[in-house]
C-alpha positions in Angstrom: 148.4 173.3 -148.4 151.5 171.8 -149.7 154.1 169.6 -147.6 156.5 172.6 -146.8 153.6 174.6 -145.3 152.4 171.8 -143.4 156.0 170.6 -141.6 156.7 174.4 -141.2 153.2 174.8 -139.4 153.5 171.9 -137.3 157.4 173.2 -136.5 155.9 176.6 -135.7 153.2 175.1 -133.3 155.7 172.9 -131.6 157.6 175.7 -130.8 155.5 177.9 -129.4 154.3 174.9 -127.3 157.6 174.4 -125.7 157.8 178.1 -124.9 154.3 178.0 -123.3 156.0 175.6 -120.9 159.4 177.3 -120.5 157.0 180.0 -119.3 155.5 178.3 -117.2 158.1 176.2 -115.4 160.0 180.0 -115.1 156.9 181.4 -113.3 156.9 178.2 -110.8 160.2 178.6 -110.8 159.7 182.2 -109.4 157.0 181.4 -107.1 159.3 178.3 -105.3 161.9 181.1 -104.5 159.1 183.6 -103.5 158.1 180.7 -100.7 161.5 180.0 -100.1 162.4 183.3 -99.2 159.2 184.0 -97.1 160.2 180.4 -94.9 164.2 181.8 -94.7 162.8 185.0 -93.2 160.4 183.3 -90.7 163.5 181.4 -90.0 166.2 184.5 -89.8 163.6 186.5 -87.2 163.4 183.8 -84.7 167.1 183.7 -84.4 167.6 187.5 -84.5 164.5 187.0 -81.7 166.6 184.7 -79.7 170.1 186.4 -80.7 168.0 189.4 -79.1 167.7 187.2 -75.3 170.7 185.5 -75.7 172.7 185.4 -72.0 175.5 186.9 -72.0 174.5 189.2 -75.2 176.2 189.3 -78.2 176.0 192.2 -80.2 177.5 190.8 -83.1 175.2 187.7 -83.5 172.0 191.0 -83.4 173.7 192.8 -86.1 174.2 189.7 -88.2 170.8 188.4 -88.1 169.7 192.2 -88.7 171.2 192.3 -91.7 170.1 188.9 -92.7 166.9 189.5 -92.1 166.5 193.2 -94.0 168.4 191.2 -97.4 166.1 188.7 -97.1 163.5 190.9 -97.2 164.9 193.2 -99.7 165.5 190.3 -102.1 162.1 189.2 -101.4 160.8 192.7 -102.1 162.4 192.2 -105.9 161.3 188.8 -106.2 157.3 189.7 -105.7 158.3 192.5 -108.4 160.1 190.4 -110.7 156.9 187.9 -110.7 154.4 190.8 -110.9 156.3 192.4 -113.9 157.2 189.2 -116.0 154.4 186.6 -115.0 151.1 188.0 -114.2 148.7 188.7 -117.0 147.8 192.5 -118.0 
């Protein structure tokens, strides 16, 4: 093998090295928002919960956290399929 074979090799390697771990750090990066999102929904229901026995009531504050609550979701929702799609193994 001569010298230009080897250094390209070696160049070739190295690359797909470093896109093994922009990979990976993209799939943790995924899963961190996935857990993230999961905690801000936990988070979003217990004040719709208490927006929901609130004295005096305030309908505004139970259709904010409504809405909060179903993006949150939703975006979740694309998130697990984003993952599932891009990052999992077939």
């Amino acid at each position: 093998m001569n010298y230009l074979a080897l250094i390209s090799q070696g160049a070739s390697e190295e690359r797909a090295e470093q896109l093994q771990f922009a990979a990976e750090e993209a799939k943790h990066s995924v899963s961190i928002s996935i857990l993230e999102t999961r905690k801000a929904i936990s988070a979003a229901k217990k004040q719709l919960k208490e927006a929901k026995k609130a004295v005096p009531y305030n309908l505004q504050n139970v259709v904010d956290f409504t809405i909060k609550v179903q993006n949150l979701e939703a975006g979740l929702k694309i998130a697990q399929t984003i993952e599932k799609e891009d990052f999992t193994s077939k």
